[in-house]
C-alpha positions as CSV (number, residue, x, y, z in Angstrom):
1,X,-24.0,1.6,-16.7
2,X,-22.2,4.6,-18.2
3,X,-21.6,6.0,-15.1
4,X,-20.2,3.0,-13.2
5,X,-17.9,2.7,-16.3
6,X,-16.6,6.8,-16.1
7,X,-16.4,5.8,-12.3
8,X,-13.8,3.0,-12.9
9,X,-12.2,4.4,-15.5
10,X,-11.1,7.9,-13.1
11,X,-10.2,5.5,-10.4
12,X,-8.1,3.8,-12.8
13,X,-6.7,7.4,-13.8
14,X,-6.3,8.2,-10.2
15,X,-4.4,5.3,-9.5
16,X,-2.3,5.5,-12.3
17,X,-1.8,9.5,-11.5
18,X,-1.0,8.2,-7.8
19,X,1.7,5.8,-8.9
20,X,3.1,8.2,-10.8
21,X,3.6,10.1,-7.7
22,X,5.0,7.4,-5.8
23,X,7.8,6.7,-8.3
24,X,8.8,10.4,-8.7
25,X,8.8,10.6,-4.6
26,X,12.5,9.3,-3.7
27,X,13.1,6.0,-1.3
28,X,13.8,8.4,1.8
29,X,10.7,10.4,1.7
30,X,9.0,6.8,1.1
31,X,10.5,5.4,4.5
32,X,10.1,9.0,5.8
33,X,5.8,8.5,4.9
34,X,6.3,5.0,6.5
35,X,7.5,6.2,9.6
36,X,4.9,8.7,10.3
37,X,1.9,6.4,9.4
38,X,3.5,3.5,11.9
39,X,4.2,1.1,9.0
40,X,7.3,0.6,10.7
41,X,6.1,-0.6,14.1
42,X,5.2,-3.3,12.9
43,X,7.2,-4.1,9.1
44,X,10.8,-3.6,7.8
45,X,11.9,-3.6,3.8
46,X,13.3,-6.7,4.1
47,X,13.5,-7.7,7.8
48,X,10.3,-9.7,9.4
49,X,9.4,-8.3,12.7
50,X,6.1,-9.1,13.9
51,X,4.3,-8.7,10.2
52,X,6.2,-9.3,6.7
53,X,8.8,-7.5,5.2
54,X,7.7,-5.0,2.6
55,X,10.2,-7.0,0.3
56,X,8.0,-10.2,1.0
57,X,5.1,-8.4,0.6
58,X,6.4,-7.2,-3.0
59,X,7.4,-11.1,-3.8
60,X,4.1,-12.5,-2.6
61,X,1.6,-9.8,-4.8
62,X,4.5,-9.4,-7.7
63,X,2.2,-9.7,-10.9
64,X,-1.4,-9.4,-9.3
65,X,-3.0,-7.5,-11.3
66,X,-4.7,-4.6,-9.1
67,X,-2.6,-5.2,-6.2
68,X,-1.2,-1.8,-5.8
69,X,-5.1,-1.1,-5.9
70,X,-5.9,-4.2,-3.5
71,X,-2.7,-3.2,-1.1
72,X,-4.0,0.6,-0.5
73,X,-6.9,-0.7,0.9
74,X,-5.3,-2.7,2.8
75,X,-3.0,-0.2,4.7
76,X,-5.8,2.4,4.6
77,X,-8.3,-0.5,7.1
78,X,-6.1,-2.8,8.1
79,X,-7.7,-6.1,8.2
80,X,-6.3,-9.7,8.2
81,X,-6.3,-12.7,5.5
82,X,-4.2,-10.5,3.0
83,X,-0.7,-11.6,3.9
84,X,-1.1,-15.2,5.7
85,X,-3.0,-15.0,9.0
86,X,-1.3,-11.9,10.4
87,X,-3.8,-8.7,11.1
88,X,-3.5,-5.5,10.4
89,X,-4.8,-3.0,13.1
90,X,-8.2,-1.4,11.9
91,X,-7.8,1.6,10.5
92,X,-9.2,3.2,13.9
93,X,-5.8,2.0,15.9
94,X,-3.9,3.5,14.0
95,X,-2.7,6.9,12.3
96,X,-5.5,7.9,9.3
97,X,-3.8,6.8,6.1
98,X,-5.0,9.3,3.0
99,X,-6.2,7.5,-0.3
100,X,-3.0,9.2,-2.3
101,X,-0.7,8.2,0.9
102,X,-2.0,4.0,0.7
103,X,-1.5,4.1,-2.8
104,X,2.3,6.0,-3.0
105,X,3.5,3.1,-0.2
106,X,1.6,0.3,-2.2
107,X,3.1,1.5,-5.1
108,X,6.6,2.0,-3.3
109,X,6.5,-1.6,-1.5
110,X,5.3,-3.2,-4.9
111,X,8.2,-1.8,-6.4
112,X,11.0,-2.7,-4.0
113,X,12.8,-6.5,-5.3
């Protein structure tokens, strides 16, 4: 039991130390990150192509409580049921997201208004 509780207590730290990260990195180098992990092929900031704006996003998971958590997970394997029916191509069709990389644009599209 003590171990499960250090466990989620670093990813917590983690997390934390990740959004951190994301908020020193400015709003170019976020769209620059974007870009090269595809995120835009398919989503604007506040424009709906053929998946949701990041700004919608924001609106729909403002005040979830672990949803920059929830959201990295999401862009790392893709997936569907998280935003309406829309999927999100598996993680194998598409560029490899890193752990700190999901959670600096979760952390970046949960911050936009």
């Amino acid at each position: 039991m003590r171990k499960l509780i250090s466990l989620t207590l670093a990813c917590l730290a983690l997390g934390a130390a990740l959004a951190l990260v994301a908020a020193a990195a400015s709003p170019d180098q976020m769209m620059e990150l974007a870009k090269s992990k595809q995120c835009l092929t398919c989503h604007q900031v506040s424009a709906e192509l053929t998946a949701p704006s990041f700004e919608a996003i924001a609106k729909q998971w403002k005040g979830v409580k672990n949803a920059d958590i929830y959201l990295s997970v999401v862009i790392q394997k893709g997936g569907t049921q998280h935003f309406g029916c829309n999927m999100m191509p598996s993680e194998h069709a598409r560029v490899k997201v890193s752990e700190s990389d999901a959670m600096a644009l979760a952390t970046w599209i949960l911050n936009m208004k």
